[in-house]
NUTI-999916 format. One record per atom (N, C-alpha, C): atom name; z, y, x; residue in three letters; residue number from 1. Coordinates in steps of 0.02 Angstrom, whole numbers, padded with zeros to 5 digits. Atoms other than C-alpha are relative to their C-alpha. Last residue first. Layout:
REM NUTI-999916
 atom      Z      Y      X res   n
   CA      Z      Y      X ala NUM
...
REM end
This chain:
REM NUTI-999916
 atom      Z      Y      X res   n
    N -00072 -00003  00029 unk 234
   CA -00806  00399 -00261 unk 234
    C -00003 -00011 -00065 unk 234
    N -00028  00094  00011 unk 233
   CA -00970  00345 -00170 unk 233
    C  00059  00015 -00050 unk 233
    N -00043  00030 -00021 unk 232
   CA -01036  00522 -00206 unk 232
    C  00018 -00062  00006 unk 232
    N  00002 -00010 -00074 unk 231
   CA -01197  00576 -00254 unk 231
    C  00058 -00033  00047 unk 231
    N  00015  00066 -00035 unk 230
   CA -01189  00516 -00418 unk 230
    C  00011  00029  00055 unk 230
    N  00044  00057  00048 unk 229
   CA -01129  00691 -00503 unk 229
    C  00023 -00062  00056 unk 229
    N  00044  00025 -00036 unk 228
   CA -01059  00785 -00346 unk 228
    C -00050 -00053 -00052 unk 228
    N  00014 -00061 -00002 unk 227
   CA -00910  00875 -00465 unk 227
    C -00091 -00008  00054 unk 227
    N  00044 -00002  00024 unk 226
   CA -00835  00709 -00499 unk 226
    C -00055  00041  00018 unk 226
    N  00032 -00042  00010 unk 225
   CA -00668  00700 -00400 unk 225
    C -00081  00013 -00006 unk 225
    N  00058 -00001 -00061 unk 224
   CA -00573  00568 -00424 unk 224
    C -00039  00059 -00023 unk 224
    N  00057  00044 -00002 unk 223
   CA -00419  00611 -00520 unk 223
    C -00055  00001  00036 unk 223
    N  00034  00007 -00058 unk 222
   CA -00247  00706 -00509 unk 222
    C -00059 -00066 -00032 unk 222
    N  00056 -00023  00000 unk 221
   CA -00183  00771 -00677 unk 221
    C -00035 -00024  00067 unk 221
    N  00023  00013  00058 unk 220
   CA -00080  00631 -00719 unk 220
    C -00075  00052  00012 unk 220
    N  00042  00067  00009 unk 219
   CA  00002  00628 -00563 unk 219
    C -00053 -00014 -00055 unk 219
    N  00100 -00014 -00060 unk 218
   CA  00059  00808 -00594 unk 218
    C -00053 -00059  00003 unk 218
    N  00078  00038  00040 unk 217
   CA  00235  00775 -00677 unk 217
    C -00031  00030  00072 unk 217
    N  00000 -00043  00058 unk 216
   CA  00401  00764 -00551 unk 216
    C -00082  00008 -00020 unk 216
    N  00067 -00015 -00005 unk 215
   CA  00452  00635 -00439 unk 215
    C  00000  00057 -00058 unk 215
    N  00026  00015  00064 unk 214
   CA  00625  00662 -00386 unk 214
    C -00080  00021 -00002 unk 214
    N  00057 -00037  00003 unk 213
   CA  00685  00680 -00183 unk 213
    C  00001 -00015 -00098 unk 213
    N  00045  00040  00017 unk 212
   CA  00863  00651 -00093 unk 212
    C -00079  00052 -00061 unk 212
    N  00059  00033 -00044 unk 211
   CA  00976  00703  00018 unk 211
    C -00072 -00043 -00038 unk 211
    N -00027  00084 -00035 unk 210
   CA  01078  00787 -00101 unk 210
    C -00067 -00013  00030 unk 210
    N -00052  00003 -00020 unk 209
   CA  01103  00989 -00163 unk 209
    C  00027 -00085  00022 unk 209
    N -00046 -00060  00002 unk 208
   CA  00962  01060 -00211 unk 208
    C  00065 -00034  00043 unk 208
    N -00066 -00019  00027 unk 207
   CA  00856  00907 -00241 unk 207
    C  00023  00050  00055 unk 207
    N -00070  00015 -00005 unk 206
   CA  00674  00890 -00166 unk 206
    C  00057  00009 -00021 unk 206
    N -00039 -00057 -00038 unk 205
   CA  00511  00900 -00248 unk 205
    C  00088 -00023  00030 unk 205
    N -00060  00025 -00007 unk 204
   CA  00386  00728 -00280 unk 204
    C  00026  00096  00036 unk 204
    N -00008 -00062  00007 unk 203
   CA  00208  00708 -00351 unk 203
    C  00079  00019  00036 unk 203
    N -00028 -00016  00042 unk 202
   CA  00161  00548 -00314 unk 202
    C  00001  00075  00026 unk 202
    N -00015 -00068  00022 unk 201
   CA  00009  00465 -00274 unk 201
    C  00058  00024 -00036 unk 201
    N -00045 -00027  00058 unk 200
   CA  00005  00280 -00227 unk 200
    C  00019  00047  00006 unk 200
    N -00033 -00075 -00034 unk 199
   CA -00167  00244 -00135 unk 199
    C  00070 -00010 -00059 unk 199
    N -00038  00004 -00068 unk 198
   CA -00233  00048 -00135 unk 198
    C  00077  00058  00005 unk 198
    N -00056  00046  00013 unk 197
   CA -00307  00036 -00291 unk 197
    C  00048 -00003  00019 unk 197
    N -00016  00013  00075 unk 196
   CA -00430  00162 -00299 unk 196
    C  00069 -00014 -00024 unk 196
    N -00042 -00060 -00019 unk 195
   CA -00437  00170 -00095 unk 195
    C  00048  00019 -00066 unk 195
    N -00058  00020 -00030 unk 194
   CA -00512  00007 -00115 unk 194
    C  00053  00035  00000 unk 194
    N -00042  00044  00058 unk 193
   CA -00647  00078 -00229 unk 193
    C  00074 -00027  00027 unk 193
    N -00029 -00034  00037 unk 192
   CA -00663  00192 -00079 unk 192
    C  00024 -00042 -00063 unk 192
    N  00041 -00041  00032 unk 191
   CA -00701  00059  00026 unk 191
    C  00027  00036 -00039 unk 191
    N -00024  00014  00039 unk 190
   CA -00552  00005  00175 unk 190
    C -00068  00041 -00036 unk 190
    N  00015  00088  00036 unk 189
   CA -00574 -00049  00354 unk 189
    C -00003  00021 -00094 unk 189
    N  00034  00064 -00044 unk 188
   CA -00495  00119  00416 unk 188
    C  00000 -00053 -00049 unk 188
    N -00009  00053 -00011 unk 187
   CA -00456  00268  00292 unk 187
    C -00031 -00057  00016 unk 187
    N  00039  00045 -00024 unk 186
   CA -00493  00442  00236 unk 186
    C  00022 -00071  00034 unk 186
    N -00065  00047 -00023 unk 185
   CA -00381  00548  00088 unk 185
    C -00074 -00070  00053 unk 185
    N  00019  00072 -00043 unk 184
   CA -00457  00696  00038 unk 184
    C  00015 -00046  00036 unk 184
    N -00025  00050 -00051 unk 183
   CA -00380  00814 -00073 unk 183
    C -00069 -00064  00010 unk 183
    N  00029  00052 -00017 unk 182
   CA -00442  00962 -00183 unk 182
    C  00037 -00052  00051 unk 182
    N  00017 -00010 -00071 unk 181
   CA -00317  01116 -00257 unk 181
    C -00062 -00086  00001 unk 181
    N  00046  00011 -00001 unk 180
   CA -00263  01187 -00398 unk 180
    C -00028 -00015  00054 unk 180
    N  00056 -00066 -00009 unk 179
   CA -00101  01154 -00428 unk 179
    C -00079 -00034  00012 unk 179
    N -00062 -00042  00015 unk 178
   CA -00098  01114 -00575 unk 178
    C  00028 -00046  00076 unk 178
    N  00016 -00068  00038 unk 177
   CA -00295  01056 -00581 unk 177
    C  00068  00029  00027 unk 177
    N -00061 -00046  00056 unk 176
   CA -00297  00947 -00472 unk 176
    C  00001  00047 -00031 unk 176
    N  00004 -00069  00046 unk 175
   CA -00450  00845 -00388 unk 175
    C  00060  00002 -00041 unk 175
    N -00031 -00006  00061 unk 174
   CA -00476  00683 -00280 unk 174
    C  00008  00069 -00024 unk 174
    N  00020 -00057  00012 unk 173
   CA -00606  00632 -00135 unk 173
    C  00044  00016 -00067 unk 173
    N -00016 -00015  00081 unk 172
   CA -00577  00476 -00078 unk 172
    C  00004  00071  00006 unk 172
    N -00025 -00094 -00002 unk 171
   CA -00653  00426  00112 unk 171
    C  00019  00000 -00088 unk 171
    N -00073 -00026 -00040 unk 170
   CA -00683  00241  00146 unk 170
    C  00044  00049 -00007 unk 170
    N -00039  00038  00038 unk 169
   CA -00848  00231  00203 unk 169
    C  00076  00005 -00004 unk 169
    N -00057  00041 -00070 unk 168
   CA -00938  00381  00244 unk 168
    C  00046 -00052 -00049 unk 168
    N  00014  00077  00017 unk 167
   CA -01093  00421  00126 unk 167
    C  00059 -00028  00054 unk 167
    N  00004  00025  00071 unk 166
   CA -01045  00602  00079 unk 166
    C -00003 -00090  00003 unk 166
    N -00068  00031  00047 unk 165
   CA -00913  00621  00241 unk 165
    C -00044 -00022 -00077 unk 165
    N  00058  00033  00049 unk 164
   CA -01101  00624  00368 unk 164
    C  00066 -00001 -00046 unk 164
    N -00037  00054  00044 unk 163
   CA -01010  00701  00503 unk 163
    C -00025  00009 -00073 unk 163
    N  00015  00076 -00033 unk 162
   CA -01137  00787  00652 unk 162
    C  00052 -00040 -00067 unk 162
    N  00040  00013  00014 unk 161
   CA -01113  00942  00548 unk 161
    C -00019 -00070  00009 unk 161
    N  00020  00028  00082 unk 160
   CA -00944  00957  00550 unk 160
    C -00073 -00012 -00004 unk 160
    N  00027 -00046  00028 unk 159
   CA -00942  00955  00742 unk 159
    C  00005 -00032 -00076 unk 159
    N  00046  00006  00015 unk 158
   CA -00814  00844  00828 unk 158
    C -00037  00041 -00060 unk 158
    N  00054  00034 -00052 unk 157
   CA -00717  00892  00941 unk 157
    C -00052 -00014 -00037 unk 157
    N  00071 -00069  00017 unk 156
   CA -00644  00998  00789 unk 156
    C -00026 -00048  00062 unk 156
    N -00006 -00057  00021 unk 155
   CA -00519  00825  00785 unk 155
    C -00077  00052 -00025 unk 155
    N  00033 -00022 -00062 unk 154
   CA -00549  00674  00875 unk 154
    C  00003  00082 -00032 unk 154
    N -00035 -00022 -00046 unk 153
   CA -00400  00583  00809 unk 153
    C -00039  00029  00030 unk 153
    N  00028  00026 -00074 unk 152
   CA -00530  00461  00710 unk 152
    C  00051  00025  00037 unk 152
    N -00003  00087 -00019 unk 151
   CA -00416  00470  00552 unk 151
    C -00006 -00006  00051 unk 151
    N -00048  00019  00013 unk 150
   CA -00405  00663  00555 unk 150
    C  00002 -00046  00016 unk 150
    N -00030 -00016 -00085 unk 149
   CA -00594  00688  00586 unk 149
    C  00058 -00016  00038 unk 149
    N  00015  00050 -00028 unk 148
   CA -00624  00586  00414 unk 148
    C  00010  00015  00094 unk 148
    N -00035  00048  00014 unk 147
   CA -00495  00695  00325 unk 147
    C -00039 -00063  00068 unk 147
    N -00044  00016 -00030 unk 146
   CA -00580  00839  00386 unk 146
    C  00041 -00056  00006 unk 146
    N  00049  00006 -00058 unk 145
   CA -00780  00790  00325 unk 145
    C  00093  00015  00044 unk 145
    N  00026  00100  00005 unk 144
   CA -00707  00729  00150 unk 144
    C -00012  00026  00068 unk 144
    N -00057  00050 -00021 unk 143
   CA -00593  00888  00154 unk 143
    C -00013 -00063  00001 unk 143
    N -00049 -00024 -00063 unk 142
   CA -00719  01022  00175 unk 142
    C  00036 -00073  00022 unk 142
    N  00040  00035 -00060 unk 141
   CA -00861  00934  00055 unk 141
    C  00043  00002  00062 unk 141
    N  00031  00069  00003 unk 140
   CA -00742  00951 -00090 unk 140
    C -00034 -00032  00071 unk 140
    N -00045  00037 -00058 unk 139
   CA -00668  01123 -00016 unk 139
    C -00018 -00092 -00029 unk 139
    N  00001  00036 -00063 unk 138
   CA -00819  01213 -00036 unk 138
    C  00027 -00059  00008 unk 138
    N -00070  00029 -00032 unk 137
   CA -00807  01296 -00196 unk 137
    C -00021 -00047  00049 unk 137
    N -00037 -00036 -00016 unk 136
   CA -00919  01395 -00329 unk 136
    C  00048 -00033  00071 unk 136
    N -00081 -00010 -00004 unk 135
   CA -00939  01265 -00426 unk 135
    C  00023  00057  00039 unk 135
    N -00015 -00002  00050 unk 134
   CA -01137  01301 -00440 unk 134
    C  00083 -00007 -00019 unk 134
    N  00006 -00068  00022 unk 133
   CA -01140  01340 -00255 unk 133
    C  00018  00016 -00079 unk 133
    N -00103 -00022 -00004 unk 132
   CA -01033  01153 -00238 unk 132
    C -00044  00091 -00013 unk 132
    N -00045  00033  00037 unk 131
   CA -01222  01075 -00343 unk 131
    C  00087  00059  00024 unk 131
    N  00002 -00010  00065 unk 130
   CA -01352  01187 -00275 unk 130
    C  00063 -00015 -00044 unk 130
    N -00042 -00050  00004 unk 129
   CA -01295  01144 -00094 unk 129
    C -00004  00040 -00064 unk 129
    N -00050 -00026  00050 unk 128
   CA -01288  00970 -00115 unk 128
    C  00011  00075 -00031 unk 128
    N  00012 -00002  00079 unk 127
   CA -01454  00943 -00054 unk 127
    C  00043 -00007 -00033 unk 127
    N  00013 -00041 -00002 unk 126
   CA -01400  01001  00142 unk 126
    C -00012  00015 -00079 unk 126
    N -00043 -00020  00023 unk 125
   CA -01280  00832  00138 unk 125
    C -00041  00090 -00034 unk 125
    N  00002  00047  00061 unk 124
   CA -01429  00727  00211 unk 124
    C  00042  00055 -00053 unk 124
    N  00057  00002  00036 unk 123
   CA -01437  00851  00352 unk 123
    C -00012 -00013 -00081 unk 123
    N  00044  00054 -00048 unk 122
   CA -01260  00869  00394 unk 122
    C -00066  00026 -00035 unk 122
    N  00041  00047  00010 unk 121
   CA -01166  01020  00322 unk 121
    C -00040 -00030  00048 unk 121
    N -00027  00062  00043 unk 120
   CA -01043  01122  00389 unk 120
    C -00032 -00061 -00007 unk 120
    N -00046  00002 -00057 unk 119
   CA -01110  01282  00481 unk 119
    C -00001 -00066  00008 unk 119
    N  00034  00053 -00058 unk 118
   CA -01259  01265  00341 unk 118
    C  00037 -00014  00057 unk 118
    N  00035  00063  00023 unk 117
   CA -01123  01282  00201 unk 117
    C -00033 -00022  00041 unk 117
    N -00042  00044  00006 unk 116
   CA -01031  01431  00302 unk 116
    C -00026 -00082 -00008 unk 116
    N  00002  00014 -00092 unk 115
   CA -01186  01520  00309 unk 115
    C  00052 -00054  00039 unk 115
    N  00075  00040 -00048 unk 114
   CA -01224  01501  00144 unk 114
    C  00027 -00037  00041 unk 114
    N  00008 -00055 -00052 unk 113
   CA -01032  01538  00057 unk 113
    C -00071 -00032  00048 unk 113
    N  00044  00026 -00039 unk 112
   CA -00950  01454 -00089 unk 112
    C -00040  00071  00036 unk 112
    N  00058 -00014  00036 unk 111
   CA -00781  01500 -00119 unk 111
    C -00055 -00027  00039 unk 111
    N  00030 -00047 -00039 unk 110
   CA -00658  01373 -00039 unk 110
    C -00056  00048 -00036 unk 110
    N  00073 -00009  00014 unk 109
   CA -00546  01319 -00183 unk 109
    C -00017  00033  00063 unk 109
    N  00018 -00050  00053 unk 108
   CA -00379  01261 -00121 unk 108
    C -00058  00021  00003 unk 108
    N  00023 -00067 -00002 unk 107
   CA -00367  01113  00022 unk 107
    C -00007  00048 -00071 unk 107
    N  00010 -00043  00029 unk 106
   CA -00297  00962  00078 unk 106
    C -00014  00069 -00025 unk 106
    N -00014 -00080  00007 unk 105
   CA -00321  00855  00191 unk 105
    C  00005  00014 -00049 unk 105
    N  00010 -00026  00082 unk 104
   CA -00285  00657  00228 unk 104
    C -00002  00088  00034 unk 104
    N -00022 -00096 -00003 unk 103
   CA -00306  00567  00382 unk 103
    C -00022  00015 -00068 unk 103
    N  00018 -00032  00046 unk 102
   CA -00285  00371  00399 unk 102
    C  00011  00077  00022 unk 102
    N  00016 -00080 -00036 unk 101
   CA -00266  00226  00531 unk 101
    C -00023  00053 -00072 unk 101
    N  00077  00001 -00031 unk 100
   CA -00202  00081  00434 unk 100
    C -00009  00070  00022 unk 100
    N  00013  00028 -00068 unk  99
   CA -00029  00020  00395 unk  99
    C -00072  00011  00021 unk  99
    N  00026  00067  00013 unk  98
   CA -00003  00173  00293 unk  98
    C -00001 -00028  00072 unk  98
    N -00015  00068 -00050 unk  97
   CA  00087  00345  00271 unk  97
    C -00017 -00082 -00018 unk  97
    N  00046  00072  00003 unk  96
   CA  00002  00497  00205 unk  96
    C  00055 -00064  00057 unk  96
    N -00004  00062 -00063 unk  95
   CA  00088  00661  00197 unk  95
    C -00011 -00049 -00025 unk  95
    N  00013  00055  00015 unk  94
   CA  00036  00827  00075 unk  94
    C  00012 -00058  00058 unk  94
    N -00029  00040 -00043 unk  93
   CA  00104  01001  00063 unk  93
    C -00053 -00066 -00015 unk  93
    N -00002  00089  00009 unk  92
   CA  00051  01120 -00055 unk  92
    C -00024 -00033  00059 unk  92
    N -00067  00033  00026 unk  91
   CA  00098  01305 -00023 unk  91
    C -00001 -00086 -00034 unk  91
    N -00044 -00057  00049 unk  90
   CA -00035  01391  00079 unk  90
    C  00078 -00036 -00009 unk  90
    N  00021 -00066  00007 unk  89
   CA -00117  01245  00104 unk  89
    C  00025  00026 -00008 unk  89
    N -00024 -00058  00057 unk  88
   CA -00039  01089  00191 unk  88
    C -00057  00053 -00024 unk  88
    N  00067 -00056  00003 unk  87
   CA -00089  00925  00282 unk  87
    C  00009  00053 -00034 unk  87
    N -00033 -00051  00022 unk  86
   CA -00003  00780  00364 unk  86
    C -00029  00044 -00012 unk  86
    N  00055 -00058  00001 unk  85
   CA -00060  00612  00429 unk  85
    C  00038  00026 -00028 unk  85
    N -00003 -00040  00059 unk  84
   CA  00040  00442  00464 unk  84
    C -00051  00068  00008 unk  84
    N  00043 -00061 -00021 unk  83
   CA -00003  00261  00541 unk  83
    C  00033  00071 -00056 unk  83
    N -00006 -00075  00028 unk  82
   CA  00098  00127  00563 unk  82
    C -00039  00036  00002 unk  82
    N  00019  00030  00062 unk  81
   CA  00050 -00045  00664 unk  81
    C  00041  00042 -00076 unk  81
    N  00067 -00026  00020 unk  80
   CA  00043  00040  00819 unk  80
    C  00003 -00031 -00046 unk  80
    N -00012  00018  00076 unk  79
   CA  00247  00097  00823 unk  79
    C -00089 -00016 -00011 unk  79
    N -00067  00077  00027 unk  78
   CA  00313  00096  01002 unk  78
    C -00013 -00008 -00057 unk  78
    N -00001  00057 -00082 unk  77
   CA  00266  00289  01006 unk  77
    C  00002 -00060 -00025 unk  77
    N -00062  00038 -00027 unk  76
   CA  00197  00348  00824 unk  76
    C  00012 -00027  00058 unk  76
    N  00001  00103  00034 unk  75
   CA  00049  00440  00804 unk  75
    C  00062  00003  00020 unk  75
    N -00093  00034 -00003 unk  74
   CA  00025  00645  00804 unk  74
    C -00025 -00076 -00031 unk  74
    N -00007  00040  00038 unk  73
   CA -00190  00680  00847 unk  73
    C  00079 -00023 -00002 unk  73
    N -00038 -00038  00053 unk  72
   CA -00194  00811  00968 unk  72
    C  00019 -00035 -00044 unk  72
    N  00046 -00073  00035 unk  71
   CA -00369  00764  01073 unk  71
    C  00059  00029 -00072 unk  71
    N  00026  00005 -00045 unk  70
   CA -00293  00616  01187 unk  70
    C -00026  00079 -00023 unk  70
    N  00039  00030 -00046 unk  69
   CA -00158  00570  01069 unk  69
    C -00033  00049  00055 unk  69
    N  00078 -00007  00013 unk  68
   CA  00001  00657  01034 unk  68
    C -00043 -00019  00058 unk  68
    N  00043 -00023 -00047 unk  67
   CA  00175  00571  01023 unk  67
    C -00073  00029 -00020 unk  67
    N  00078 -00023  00038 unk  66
   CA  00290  00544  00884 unk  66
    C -00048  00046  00053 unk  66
    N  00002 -00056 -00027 unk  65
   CA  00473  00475  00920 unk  65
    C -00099  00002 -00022 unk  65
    N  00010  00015 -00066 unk  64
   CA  00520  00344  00787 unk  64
    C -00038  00062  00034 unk  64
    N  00063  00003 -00017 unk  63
   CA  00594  00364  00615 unk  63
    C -00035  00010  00089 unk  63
    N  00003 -00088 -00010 unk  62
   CA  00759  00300  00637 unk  62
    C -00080  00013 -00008 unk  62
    N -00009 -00032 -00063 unk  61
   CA  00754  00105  00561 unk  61
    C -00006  00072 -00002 unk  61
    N -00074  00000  00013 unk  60
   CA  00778  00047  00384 unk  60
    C  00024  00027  00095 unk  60
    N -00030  00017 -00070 unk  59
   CA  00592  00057  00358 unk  59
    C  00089  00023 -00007 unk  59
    N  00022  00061 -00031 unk  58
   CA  00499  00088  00204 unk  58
    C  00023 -00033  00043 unk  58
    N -00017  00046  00038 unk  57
   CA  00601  00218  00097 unk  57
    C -00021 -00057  00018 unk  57
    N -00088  00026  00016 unk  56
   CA  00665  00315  00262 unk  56
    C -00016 -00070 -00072 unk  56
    N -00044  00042 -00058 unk  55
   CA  00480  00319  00328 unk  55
    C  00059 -00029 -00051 unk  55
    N  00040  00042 -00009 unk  54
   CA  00420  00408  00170 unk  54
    C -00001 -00056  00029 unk  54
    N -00018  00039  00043 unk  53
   CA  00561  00525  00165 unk  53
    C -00038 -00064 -00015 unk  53
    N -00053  00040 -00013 unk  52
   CA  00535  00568  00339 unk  52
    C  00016 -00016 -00049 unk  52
    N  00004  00050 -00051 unk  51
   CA  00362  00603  00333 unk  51
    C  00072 -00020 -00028 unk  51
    N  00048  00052  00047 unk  50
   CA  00389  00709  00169 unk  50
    C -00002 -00058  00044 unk  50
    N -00060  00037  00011 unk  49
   CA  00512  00806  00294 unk  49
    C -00026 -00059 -00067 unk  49
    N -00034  00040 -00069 unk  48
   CA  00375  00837  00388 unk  48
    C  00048 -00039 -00042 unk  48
    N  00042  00034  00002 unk  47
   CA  00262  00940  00246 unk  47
    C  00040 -00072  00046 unk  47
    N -00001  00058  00070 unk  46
   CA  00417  01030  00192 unk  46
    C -00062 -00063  00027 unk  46
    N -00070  00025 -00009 unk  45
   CA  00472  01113  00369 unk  45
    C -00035 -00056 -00066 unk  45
    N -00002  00033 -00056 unk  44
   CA  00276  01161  00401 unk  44
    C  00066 -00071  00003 unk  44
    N  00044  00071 -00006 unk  43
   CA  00243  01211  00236 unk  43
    C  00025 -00042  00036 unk  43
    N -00025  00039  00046 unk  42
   CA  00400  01325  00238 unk  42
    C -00046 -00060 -00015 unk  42
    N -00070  00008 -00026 unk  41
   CA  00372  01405  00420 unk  41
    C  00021 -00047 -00062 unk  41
    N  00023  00048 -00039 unk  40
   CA  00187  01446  00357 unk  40
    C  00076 -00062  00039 unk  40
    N  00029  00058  00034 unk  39
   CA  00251  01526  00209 unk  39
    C -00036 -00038  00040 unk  39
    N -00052  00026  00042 unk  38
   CA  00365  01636  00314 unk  38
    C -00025 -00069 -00045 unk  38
    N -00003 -00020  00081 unk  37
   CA  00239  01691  00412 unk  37
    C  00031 -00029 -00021 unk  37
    N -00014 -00073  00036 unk  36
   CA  00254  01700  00598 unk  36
    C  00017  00001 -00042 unk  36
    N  00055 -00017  00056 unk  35
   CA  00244  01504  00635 unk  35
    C  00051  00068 -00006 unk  35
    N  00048 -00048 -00039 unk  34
   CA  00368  01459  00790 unk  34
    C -00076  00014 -00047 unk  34
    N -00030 -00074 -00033 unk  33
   CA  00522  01415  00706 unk  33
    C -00061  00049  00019 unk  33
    N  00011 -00005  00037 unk  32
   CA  00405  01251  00643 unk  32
    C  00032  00091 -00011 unk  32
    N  00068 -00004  00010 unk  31
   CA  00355  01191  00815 unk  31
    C -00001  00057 -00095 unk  31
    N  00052 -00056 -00063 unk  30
   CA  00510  01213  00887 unk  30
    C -00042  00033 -00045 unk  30
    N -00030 -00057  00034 unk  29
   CA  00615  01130  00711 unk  29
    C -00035  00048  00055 unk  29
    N  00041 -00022  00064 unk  28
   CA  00472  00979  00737 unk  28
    C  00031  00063 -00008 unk  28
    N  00058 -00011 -00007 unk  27
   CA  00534  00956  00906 unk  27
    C -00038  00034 -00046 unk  27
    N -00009 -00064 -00031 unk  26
   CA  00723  00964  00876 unk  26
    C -00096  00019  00000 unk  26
    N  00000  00007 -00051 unk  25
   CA  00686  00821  00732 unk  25
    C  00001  00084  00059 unk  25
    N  00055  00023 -00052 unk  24
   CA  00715  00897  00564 unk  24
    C  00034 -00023  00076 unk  24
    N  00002  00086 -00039 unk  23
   CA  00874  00864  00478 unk  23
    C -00072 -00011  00037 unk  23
    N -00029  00012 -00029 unk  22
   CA  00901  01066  00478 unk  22
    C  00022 -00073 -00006 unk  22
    N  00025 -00034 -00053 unk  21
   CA  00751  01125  00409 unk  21
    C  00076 -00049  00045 unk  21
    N  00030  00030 -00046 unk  20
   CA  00785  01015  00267 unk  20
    C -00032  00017  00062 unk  20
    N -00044  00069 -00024 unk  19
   CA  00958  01090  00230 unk  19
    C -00070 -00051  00043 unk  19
    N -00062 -00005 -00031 unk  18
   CA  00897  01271  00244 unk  18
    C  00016 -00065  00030 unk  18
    N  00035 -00018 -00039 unk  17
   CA  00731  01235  00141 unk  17
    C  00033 -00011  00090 unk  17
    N  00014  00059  00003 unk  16
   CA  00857  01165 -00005 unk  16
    C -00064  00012  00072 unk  16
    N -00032  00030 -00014 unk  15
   CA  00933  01320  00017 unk  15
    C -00002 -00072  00015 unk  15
    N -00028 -00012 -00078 unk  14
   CA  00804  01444  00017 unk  14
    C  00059 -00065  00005 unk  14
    N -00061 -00060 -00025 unk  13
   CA  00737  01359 -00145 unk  13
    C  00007  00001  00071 unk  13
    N -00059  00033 -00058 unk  12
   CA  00579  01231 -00154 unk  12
    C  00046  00068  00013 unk  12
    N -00064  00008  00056 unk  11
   CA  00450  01290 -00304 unk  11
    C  00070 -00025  00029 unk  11
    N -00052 -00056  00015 unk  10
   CA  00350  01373 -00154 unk  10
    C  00035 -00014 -00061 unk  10
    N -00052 -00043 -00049 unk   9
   CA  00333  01213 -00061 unk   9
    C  00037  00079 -00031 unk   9
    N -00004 -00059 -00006 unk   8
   CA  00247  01100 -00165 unk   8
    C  00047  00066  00011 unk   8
    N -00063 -00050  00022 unk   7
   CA  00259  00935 -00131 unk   7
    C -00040  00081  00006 unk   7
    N -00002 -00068 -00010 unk   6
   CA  00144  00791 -00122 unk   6
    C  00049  00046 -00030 unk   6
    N -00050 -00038  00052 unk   5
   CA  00171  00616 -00062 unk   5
    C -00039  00067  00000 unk   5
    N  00041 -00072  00002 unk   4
   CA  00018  00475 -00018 unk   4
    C  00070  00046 -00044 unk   4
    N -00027 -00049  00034 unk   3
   CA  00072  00303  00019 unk   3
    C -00003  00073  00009 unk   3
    N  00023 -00065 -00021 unk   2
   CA -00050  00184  00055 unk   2
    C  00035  00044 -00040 unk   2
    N  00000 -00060  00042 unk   1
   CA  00000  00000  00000 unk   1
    C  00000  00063  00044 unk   1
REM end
């Protein structure tokens, strides 16, 4: 099973911010001190501590130290048969933890934009651009082509163009209305129908005043995302 949490960060009080800032790892509290903006400082703290609730309900061990690969990529030391990913906008959070290599993004509407679009796009991908201009919105094609960068660990190394995410195997593509945002969720060995079955989506904010999380609605509105007619495997 592929577990997928999301939180949204600005319904999270100063206090409940407070407490999970302060069971981060020293590393993560560096990395998360050191964002200017206030709403970058609260992604950062919430998106992590999703890791660690994630961990804590699967494993009965500490979560384990968290090295980066070759091009940035966070994995687990001592842990290859784990994998996690992490991804915010603004104010929605999202972490992925499975036994298979995976990267998830998420993103809020990109407007649509030419120059941008040919930056982006592969060849094959160039005859969408009627279709996301008519939505208005980017971040469909955005987060099938980050998600799949994510997985590999090769990051911006590799050009969006050179990545083919409409026919990649593997990749899910989902849609929210409340909030409004897109997700892409990519994954080794597995077809998107797989992904179908595989992913368990919750919605989840943290308690005020105990170590612990509640799911709360949303799930209901998350679904594959259509907006490509056929074009998509999804």
């Amino acid at each position: 099973m592929i577990e997928l949490a999301i939180c949204r960060s600005d319904l999270v009080d100063e206090a409940t911010i407070d407490r999970l800032h302060a069971a981060l790892p020293a590393h993560r509290k560096v990395k998360s001190d050191a964002y200017y903006r206030q709403i970058d400082r609260r992604t950062s703290i919430v998106s992590f501590a999703l890791l660690q609730l994630l961990w804590s309900e699967k494993f009965t061990e500490p979560l384990p130290e968290i090295v980066l690969g070759v091009f940035g990529k966070p994995a687990f030391a001592r842990r290859a048969t784990t994998y996690f990913n992490i991804s915010h906008d603004q104010t929605v959070c999202a972490c992925v933890l499975a036994p298979i290599a995976v990267g998830v993004d998420i993103q809020s509407r990109i407007p649509f934009d030419d120059d941008l679009f040919d930056r982006i796009a592969s060849p094959p991908e160039l005859e969408l651009r009627d279709q996301l201009a008519a939505l208005d919105d980017l971040s469909p094609l955005w987060t099938r082509k980050e998600a799949v960068v994510k997985r590999t660990g090769r990051g911006l190394t590799t050009p969006f163009q050179a990545i083919e995410a409409l026919s990649a195997p593997g990749v899910l593509t989902m849609t929210c209305d409340d909030p409004d945002v897109r997700l892409s969720l990519s994954a080794a060995g597995r077809t998107t129908q797989d992904l179908l079955c595989d992913v368990r989506i919750r919605f989840l904010q943290p308690h005020r005043d105990a170590d612990a999380w509640s799911s709360v609605p949303g799930d209901e509105f998350v679904r594959p995302f259509t907006g490509f007619e056929n074009a998509l495997a999804c």
